[in-house]
C-alpha positions as CSV (number, residue, x, y, z in Angstrom):
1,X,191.1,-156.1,183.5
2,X,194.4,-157.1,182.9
3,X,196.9,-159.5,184.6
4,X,200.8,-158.6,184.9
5,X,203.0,-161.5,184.6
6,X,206.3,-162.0,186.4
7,X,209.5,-162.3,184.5
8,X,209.6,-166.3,185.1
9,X,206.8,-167.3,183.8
10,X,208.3,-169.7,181.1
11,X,205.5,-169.7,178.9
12,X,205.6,-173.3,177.9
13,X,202.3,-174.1,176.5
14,X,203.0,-171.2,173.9
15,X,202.9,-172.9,169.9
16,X,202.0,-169.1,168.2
17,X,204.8,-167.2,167.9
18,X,204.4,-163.0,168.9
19,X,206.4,-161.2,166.4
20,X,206.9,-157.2,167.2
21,X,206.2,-154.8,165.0
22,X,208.4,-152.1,165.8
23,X,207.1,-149.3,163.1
24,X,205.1,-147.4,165.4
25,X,208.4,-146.5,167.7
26,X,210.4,-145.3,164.7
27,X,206.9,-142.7,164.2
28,X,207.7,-141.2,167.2
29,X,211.7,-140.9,167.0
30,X,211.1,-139.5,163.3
31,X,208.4,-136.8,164.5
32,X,211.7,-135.3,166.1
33,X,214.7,-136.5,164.6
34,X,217.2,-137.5,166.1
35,X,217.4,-140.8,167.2
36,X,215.2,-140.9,170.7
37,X,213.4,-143.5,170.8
38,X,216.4,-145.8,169.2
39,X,214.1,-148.5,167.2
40,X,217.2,-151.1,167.6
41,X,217.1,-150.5,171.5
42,X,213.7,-151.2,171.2
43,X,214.2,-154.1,169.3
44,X,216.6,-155.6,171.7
45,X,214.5,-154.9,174.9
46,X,211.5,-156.0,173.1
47,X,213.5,-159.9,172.7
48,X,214.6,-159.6,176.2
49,X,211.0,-159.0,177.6
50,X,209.6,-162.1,175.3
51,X,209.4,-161.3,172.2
52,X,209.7,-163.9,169.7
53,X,210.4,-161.7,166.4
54,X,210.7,-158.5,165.1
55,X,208.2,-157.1,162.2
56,X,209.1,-154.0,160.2
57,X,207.2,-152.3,157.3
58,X,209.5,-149.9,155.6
59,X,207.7,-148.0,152.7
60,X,209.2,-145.9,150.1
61,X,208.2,-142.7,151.8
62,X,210.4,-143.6,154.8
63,X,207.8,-141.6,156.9
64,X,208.6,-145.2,159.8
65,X,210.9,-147.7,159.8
66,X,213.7,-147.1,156.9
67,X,215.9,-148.8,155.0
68,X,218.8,-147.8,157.3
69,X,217.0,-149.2,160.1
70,X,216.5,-152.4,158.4
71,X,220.3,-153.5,157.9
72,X,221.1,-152.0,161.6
73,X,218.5,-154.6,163.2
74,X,219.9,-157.4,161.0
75,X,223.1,-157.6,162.9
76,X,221.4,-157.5,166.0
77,X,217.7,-158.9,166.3
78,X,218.6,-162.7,167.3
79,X,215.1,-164.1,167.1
80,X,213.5,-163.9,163.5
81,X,213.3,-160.7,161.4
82,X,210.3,-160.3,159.4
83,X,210.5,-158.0,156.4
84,X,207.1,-156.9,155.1
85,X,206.1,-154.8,152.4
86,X,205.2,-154.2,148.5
87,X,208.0,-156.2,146.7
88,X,209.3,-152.6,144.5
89,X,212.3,-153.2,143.2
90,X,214.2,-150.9,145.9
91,X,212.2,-153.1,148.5
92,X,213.4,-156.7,146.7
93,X,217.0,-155.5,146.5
94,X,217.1,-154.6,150.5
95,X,215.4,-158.2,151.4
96,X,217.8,-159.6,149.5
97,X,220.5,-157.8,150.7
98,X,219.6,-158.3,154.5
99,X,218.5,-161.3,153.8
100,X,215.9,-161.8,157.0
101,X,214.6,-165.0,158.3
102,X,211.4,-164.2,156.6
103,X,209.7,-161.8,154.0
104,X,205.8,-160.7,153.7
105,X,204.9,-159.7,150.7
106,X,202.1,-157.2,150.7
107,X,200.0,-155.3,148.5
108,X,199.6,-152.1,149.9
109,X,200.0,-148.7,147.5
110,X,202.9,-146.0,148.2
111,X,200.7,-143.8,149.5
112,X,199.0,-146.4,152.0
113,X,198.4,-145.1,155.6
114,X,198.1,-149.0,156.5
115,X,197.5,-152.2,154.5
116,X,193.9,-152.4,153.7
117,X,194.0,-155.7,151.5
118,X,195.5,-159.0,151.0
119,X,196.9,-160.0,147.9
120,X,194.9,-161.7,144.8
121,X,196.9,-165.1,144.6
122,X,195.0,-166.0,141.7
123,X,195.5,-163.0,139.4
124,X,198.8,-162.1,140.3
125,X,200.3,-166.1,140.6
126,X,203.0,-165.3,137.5
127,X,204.5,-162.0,139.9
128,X,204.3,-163.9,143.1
129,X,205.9,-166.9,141.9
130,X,208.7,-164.7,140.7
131,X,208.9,-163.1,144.0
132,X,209.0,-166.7,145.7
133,X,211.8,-168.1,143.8
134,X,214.0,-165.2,143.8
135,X,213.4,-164.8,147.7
136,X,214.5,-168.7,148.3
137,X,217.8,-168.4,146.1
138,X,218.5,-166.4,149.2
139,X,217.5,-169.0,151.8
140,X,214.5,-166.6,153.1
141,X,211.0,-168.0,154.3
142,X,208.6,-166.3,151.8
143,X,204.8,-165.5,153.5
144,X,201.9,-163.4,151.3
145,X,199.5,-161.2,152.9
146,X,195.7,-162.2,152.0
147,X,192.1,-162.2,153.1
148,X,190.6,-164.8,154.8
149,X,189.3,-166.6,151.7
150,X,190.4,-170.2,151.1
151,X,191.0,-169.4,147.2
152,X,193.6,-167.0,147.7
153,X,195.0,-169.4,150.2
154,X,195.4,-172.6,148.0
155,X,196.6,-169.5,145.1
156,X,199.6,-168.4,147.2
157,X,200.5,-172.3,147.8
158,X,200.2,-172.4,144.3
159,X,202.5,-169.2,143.7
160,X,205.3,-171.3,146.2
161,X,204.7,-169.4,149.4
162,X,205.7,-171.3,152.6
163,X,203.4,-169.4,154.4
164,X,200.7,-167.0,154.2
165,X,199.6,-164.0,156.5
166,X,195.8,-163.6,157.0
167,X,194.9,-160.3,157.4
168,X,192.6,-159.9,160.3
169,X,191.2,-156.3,160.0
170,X,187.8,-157.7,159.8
171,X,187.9,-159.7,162.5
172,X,189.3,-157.5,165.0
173,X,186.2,-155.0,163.1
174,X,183.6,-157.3,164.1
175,X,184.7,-159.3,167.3
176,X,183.0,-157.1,169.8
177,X,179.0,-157.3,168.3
178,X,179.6,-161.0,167.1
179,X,183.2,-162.9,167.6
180,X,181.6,-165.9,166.5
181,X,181.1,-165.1,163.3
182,X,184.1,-162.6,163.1
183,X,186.5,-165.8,163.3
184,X,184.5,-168.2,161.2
185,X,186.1,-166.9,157.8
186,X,189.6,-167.1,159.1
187,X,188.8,-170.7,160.6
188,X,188.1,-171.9,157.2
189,X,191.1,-170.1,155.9
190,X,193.9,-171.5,158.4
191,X,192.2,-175.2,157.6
192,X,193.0,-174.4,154.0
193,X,196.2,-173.9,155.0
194,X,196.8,-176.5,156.8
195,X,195.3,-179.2,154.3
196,X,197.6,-177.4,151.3
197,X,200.7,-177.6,153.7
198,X,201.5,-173.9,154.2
199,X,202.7,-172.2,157.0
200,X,200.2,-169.9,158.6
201,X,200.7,-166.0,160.3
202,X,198.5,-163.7,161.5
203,X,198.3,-160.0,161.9
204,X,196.7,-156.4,161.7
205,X,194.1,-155.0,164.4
206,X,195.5,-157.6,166.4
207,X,195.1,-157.0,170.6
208,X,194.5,-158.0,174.0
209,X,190.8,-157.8,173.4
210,X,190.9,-160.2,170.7
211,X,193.8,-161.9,170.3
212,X,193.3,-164.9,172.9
213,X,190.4,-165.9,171.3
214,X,191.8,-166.0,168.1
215,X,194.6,-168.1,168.9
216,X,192.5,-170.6,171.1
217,X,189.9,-171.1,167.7
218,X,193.4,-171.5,165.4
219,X,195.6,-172.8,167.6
220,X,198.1,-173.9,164.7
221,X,198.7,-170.4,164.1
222,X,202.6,-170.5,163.5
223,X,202.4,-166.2,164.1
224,X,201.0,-163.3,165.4
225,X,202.5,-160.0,163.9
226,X,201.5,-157.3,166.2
227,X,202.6,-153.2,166.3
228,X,199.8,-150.7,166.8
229,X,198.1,-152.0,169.3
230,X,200.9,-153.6,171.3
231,X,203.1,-150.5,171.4
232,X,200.5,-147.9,172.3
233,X,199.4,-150.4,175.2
234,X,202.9,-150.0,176.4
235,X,202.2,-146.8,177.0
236,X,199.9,-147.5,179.9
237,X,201.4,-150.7,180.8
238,X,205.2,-150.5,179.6
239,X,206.8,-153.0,177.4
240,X,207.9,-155.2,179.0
241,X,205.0,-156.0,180.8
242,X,203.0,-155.2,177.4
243,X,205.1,-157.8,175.0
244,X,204.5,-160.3,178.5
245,X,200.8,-160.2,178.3
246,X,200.9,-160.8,174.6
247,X,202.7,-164.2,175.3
248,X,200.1,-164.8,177.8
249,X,196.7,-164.1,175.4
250,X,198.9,-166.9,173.2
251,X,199.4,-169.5,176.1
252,X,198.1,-173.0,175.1
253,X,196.2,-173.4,179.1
């Protein structure tokens, strides 16, 4: 079903970016303790194979990635870190202490298995435009986490977000009975985004079913953040030639 790539394809006619979210390997070293598998190992091996990022979620119960982890893979992740999470104070003071090359801010509650929801731009626009300003005193590119709905979109422009996140649970939900329609919602959204200027990411349920056609309906798509899917594919295919047929889905042909 699949195609292996070698190690020199160069990839050229990639424009989305695959950022790694690395979460899912800090599950398994925690179910153990101990440090086996070492996340920044991961990290590292995860650039080396292709990977253009690295994505972690730490969350107050520290039952993944934590906090440790996070100022460990600063010093040595050299492609971009993405912090993502609910901006808690604990979770503002470590961003802005690490100081990544971006921050998404997400909505999800403490006791969140995943993020089930993107943020309401509108409602929220006098706490997100706090969280943008203080996040650029520090230099750091600040992206929000919403649905695919063009109001929440022009909201989080509004709110001083450079980018925004759209969060593709529904699409990935619905691609295999009707893709069509599964990306028309997020087509609309990413044309918002691009006629109000913002960046635009991508991310959640994310896989090699369904991520080629996504990026060749949005092809401006700065971003893909991908974890769950990606890493337990490793499992049958390894990483490196699971973060290599990532790049490929995402290869402008």
């Amino acid at each position: 079903m699949f195609n292996f790539v070698g190690k020199d394809n160069d990839f050229l006619g990639v424009m989305t970016k695959l950022s790694v979210n690395i979460n899912k390997i800090a599950v398994i070293r925690n179910s153990r303790g101990g440090n086996m598998p070492n996340v920044v190992k991961a990290a590292q091996s995860i650039e080396r194979f292709g990977g253009q990022g690295i994505t972690v979620h730490p969350r107050p119960d520290a039952r993944h990635i934590r906090y440790s982890d996070v100022r460990e893979l600063k010093s040595v992740v050299t492609t971009e870190l993405n912090i993502e999470g609910n901006p808690i104070d604990s979770f503002v003071d470590l961003v802005c202490e690490v100081v990544p090359a971006q921050v998404t801010l997400v909505p999800d509650a403490p006791d969140a298995i995943t993020s089930n929801a993107g943020w309401n731009t509108v409602k929220n626009r006098e706490f997100l435009t706090q969280m943008c300003e203080k996040f650029h005193k520090h230099g750091i590119r600040v992206s929000i986490f919403v649905d695919p709905d063009p109001e929440m979109v022009r909201g989080a422009k509004a709110c001083g977000a450079d980018r925004v996140e759209l969060y593709t649970e529904a699409y990935a939900r619905d691609y295999a009975s009707d893709r069509e329609a599964a990306i028309a919602p997020y087509v609309v959204a990413a044309e918002a985004a691009r006629e109000c200027g913002l960046g635009l990411n991508a991310g959640h349920d994310l896989s090699l079913e369904n991520l080629e056609y996504f990026a060749q309906r949005i092809p401006w798509c700065d971003e893909v953040s991908i974890g769950h899917a990606l890493i337990s594919d490793a499992l049958y295919f390894g990483l490196e030639n699971t973060v290599q047929l990532y790049r490929r889905c995402l290869k402008d042909e």
